[in-house]
N, C-alpha and C positions, 0 to 999 in steps of 0.2 A: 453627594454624587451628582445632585442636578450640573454642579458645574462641566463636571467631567464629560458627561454628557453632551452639554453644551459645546461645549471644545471639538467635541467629536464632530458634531454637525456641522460647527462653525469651520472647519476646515479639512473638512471631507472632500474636498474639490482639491487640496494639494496634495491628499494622501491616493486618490486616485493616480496624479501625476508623479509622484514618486512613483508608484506601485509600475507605472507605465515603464520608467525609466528601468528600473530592477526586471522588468518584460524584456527586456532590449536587448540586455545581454546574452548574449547565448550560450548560455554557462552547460555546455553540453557534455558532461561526467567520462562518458564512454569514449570520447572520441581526443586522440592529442591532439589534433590542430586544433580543438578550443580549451588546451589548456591553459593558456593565457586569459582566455575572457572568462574559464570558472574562476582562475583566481581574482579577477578585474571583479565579478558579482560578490568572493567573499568579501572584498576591499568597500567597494559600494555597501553592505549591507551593513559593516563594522563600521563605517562612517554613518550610517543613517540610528544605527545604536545610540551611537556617543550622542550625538543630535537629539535622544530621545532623551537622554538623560543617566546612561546606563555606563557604568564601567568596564571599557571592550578589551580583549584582549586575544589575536590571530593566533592561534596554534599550527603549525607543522606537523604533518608527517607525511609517513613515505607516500600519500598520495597526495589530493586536495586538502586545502586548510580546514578545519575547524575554528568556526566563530563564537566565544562564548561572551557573553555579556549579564555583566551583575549589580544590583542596588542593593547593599545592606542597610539599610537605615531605618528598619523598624523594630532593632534589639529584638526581643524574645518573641516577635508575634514569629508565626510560620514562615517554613519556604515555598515558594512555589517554581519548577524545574520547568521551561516553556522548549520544545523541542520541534525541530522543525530541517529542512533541507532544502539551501540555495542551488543545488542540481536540477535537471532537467532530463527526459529522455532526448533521444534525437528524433527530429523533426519530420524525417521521411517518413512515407512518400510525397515531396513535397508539391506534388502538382495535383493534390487531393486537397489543399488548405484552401479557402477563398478568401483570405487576405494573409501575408506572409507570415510564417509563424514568429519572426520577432520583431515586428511591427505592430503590436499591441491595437485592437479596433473593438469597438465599441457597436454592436446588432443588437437589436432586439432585446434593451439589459441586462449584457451579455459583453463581457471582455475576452475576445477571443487571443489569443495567444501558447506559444509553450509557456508553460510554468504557468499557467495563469490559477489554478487549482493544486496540481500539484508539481510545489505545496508552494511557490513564491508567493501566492497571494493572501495564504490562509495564515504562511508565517509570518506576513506582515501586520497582519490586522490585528494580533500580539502585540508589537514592536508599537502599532500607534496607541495602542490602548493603553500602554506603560505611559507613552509619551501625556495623554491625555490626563493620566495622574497627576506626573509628575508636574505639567506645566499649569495645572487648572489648578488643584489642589495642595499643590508644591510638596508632596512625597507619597508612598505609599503605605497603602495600607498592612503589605506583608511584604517580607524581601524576596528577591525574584533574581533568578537568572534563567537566559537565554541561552541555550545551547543550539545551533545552527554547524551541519556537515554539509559536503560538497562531495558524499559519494554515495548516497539512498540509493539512488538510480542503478548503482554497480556492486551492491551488494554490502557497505559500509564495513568495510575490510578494516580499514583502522578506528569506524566510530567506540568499539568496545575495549581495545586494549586502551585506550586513551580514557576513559568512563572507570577501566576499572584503575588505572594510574593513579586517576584523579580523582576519585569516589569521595573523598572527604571534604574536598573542594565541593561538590558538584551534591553534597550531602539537602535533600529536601523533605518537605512532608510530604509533598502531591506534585505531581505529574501532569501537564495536560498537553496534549498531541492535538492537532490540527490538520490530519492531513487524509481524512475521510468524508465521507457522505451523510446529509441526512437522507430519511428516509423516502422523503417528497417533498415539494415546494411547499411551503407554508407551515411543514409538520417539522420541530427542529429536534433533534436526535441524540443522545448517550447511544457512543458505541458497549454494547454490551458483548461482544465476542468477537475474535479471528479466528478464521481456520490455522493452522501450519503446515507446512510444506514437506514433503520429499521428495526430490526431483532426479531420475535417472538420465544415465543413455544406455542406449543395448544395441549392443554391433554384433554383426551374425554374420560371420567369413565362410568361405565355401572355398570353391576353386581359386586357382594362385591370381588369374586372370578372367575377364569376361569370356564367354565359350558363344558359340554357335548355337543357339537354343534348337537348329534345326537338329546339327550334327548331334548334341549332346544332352537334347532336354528329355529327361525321364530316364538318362545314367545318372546322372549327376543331382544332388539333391539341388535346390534351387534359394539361395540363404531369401530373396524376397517372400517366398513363400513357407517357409520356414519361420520367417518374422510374423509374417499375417497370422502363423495358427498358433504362435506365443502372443500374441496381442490379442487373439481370437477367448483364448483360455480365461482371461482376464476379466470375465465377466458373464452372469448369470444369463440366464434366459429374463430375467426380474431389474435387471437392470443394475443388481448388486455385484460388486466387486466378488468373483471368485480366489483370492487369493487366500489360505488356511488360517487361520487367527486374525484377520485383516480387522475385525469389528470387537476383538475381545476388549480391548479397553475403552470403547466409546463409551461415554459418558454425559448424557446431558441432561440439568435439572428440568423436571416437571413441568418448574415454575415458569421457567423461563421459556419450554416450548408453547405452554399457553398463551406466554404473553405474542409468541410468535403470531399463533392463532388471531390472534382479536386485530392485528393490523389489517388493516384494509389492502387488499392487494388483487387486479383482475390478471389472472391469467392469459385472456386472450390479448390486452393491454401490450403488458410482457413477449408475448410471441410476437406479435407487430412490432414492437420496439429492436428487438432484436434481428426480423427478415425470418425467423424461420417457421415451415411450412409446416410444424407443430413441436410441442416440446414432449420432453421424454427425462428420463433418469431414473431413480431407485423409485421401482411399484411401492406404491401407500404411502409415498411421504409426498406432502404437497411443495409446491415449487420455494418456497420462502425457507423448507426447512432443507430442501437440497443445497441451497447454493448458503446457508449458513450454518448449520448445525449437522451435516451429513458429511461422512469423508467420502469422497470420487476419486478415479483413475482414469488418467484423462492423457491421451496422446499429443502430445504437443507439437508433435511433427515428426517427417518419415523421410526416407532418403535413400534409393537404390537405383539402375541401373539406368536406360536410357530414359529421357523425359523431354528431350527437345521433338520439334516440330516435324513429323512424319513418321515411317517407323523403322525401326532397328531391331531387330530382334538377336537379343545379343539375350542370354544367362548370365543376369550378373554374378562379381564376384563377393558382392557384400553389399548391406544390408544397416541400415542404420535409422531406430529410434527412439525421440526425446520422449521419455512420461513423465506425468508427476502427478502427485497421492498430494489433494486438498485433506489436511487431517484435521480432527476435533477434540474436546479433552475428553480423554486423558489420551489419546494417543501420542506415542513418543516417534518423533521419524526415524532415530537409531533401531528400534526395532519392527516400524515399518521395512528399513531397508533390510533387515536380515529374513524376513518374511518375503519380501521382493524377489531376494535374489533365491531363496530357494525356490519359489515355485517355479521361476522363471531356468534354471537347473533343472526341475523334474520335469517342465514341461517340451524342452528344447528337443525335435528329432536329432536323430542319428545322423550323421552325414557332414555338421556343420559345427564350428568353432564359436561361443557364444560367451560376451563376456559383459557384463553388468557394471558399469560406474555409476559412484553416488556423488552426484556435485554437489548439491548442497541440503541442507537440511534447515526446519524451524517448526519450532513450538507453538502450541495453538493454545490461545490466551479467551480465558473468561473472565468479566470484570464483577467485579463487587458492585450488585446493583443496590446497595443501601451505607447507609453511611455520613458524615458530612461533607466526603466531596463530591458523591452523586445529589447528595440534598442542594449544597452550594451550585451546581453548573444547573440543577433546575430550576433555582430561584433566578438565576441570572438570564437562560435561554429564555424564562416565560418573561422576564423584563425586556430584553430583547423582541422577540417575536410574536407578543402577547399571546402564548399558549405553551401549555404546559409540555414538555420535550416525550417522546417518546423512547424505548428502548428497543437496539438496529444492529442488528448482526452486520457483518462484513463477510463475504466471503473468500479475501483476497486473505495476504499475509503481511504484517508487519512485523517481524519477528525480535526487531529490537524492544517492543513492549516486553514480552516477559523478562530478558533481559535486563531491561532496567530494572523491574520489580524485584528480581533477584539481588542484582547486583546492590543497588540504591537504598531497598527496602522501602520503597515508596508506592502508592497506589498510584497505579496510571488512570485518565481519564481521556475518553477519546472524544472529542468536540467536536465534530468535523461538519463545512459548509458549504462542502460540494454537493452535488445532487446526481442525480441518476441521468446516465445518460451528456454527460459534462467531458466524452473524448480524453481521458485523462489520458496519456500514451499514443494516443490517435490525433489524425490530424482534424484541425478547428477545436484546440482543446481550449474547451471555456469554463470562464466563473460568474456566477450572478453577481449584477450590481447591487442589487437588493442583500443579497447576500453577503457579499465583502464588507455591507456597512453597516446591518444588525450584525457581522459576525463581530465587527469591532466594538461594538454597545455590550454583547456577551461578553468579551474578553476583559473588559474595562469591569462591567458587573459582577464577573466573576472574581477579579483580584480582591473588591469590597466583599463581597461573601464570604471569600475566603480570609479576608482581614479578620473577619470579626470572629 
């Protein structure tokens, strides 16, 4: 392993400048005028594969390509399935970046950029760690494929039917993701859970047409006000979700809320970091277990009547908001959403038309914290970042994790070497330098761990 190591360092200064070029692109998933350059970045990425050493091969479908890349050559040791997405959000507001977002610049150990974290940079430093084997050591120690989508960003519409097509192909022992957070600088991290998702809208129609709030306010029910005391309903004096069974399946071990406990973490730190003039959410549980281990209902935006500059005093005639339910295990979003829409039913006045869609839904993922691939990614982090990894909730969602584990039968491992505060989606989204090149020492260290 010394050599591979060696390799790494020794040309750490090109994989910077690849990683730069793969910046460049603007492989922007959401938007068609860059649907040329997301293909242009899977074409670059599938050419820096084959370069690695790996057997590449563009998949098709009804949207952006999938890039899978494989080395069979170590007969019966393991597989390991490396997953990751050459997509990007978009870039706006772009007069909030202070250097353009695909023009790759380098602050303070700090590669600012889109994609620079998530996840162009996190799935590269995979790609050179393979490379690092394969050129230092001349093969690997287990066989590996690379699976890389170009639609994370929009919901990977076709990453699963294509996953479950090819399942036998795509057949591994372990899983490792890359496209999360550790916990703090210096502290390196095993994701140990995601929240899941279930995400509404709720439209609230009244009159055919906006009214005269003079002429007709207090005949006519008013759908924005109407919406406020269904949004209103939604939550205790305690800060708990009032909706009827919303908490019967929550589930979370002991163990693991202790281990929550024992992380170092300042609240006041937190509210600074974030602007806000104090925090709040569910009475008795501390901030670390809200935003990981707690399911929230959380409005995600509102939309009714006039809002341009001066006033108008118009009754509108509808009414429209996004919510969506952070869930925990064992809750299922299919029966979040039927719990949703009743209360939102019983609670709705008279007067108004009220109707509930459910966009989308996902699963909320707990990881096996013991084992040989949580033993192998901590022998390899603490070779990496001389200290032993910590276990890190996420409170966002991934939802293709359980997914795979279902599908695949493989345990996922979530490695991830972004950090707090790193603009993922926002503008000046960065990756540590530091970080991009022990995560690549990890990735390398771990394929050896998991060789053996």
């Amino acid at each position: 392993m010394d050599a591979v190591h060696a390799y790494i360092d020794q040309h750490m200064e090109r994989f910077r400048e690849e990683l730069d070029a793969f910046l460049r692109i603007p492989s922007v998933s959401a938007r068609r005028e860059h649907d040329d350059d997301t293909r242009r970045a899977a074409e670059w990425l599938a050419d820096r594969m084959r370069d690695a050493g790996l057997t590449v091969t563009l998949h098709e479908t009804p949207g952006h390509p999938i890039v899978v890349g494989s080395h069979h050559g170590a007969g019966d040791a393991p597989t390991l399935l490396v997953y990751g997405h050459y997509d990007v959000q978009p870039p706006e507001p772009l007069e909030l970046w202070t250097s353009p977002p695909f023009e790759p610049e380098e602050r303070d150990g700090r590669i600012y950029a889109r994609g620079s974290v998530d996840d162009k940079g996190q799935l590269y430093l995979h790609v050179k760690a393979i490379e690092a084997h394969l050129r230092a050591a001349g093969s690997l120690p287990l066989n590996v494929i690379v699976l890389a989508e170009g639609e994370e960003e929009v919901g990977s519409a076709n990453l699963m039917p294509f996953v479950d097509e090819h399942a036998e192909r795509l057949g591994a022992d372990f899983i490792v993701i890359s496209d999360s957070t550790m916990y703090r600088p210096g502290m390196p991290s095993i994701g140990a859970s995601l929240r899941g998702i279930a995400y509404f809208q709720v439209d609230v129609r009244g009159p055919a047409g906006d009214l005269h709030s003079g002429s007709y306010g207090g005949a006519v029910v008013n759908p924005a006000n109407a919406l406020a005391r269904i949004i209103a309903s939604m939550h205790d004096d305690q800060g708990r979700v009032a909706i009827a069974g919303f908490y019967d399946d929550v589930d979370t071990p002991e163990a693991y809320r202790k281990q929550i406990g024992s992380l170092p973490f300042d609240d006041e730190e937190f509210r600074a970091e974030v602007g806000a003039p104090a925090l709040g959410g569910e009475a008795g549980r501390t901030t670390l277990e809200r935003i990981w281990i707690r399911p929230t209902l959380d409005v995600n935006g509102l939309l009714s009547g006039y809002t341009g500059e001066g006033s108008k005093t118009v009754l509108p005639s509808k009414a429209m908001a996004k919510v969506s339910c952070r869930l925990v295990p064992s809750q299922d979003p299919d029966r979040i959403r039927e719990l949703f829409q009743a209360h939102v039913e019983r609670v709705a006045p008279p007067g108004v038309t009220v109707d509930v869609s459910f966009l989308h839904g996902g699963r909320p993922w707990l990881a096996t914290l013991e084992g040989p691939l949580v033993d192998a990614a901590s022998r390899a982090l603490e070779r990496a970042f001389g200290t032993a990894p910590v276990f890190a909730g996420e409170g966002g969602s991934i939802p293709i994790v359980d997914e795979f584990e279902r599908v695949l039968g493989a345990r996922v491992l979530l490695m991830g070497f972004g950090l707090p505060g790193e603009n993922a989606h926002a503008p000046d989204e960065w990756i540590s330098v530091e970080n991009f090149e022990k995560g690549t020492h990890a990735a390398a260290a771990l394929l050896a761990e998991l060789g053996r």
